[in-house]
N, C-alpha and C positions, 0 to 999 in steps of 0.2 A: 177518590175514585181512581183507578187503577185502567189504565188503556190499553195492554199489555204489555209484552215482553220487551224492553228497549235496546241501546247498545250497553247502556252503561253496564244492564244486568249480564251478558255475557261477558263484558268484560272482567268484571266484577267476580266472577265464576270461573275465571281464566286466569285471574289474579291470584285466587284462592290456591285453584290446583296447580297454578305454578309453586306459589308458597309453600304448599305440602308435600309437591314432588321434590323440589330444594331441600328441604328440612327434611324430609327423608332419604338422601340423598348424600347427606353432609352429616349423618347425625345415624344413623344405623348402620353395623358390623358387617350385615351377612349380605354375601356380593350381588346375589338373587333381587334383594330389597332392592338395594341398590340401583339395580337393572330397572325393576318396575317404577322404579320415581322415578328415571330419568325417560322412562316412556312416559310415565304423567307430563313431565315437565315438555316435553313433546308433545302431547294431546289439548294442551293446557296454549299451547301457541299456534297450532292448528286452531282450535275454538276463536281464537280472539283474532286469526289470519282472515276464516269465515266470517268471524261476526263484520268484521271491518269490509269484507267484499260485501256482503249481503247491504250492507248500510248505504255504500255507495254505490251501487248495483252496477260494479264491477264482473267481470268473470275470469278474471286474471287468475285473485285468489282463492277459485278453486282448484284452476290449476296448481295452485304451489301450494294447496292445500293438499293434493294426490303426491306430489312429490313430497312433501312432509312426509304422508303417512308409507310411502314408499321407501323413506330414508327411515324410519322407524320400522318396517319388516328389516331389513339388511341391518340395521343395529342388534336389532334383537336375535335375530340370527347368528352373526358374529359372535357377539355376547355373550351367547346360550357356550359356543364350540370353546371359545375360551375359558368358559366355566369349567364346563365338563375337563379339559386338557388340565385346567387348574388342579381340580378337584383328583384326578388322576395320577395326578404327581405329587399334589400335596397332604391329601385325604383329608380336606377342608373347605371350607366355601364364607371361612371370614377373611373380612379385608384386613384386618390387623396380622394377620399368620402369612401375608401373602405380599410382603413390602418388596422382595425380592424376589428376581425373573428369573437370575442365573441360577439358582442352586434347583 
């Protein structure tokens, strides 16, 4: 019989898409990909910062929940402008054609 949703299962779920944000992260070419796992891996710590405030019914870690997802707008925004600047100068968006800044 099933009581609902626990910690373990967020965590559990936050383990995951940490796992998949990593592994796509460390293991695909294109800088874009790249970008969105390490926002998973981002969202994926956010979830499991919540799950652990909600449990102890904290309100800390919503705070630093908002500052997470805060530090992930300003990531991805960065990220994007050095794409494109890349992409502009290299006429490319893999990370293996892109080992070097100076040329």
């Amino acid at each position: 019989m099933m009581h609902g949703i626990t910690l373990q299962h967020y965590l559990v779920l936050a383990a995951a898409l940490f796992a998949i944000g990593a592994l796509g992260a460390v293991v695909r070419r294109n800088i874009l990909v790249v970008f969105m796992s390490i926002e998973l891996m981002f969202a994926a710590a956010c979830l499991a910062l919540l799950a652990f405030s909600r449990w102890n019914l904290l309100p800390q870690g919503r705070a630093a929940a908002i500052f997470i997802i805060a530090v992930m707008a300003a990531e991805a925004a960065v990220g994007l402008s050095l794409v494109v600047a890349m992409y502009r100068r290299r006429r490319t968006i893999y990370v293996d054609e892109m080992r070097l800044l100076r040329d």
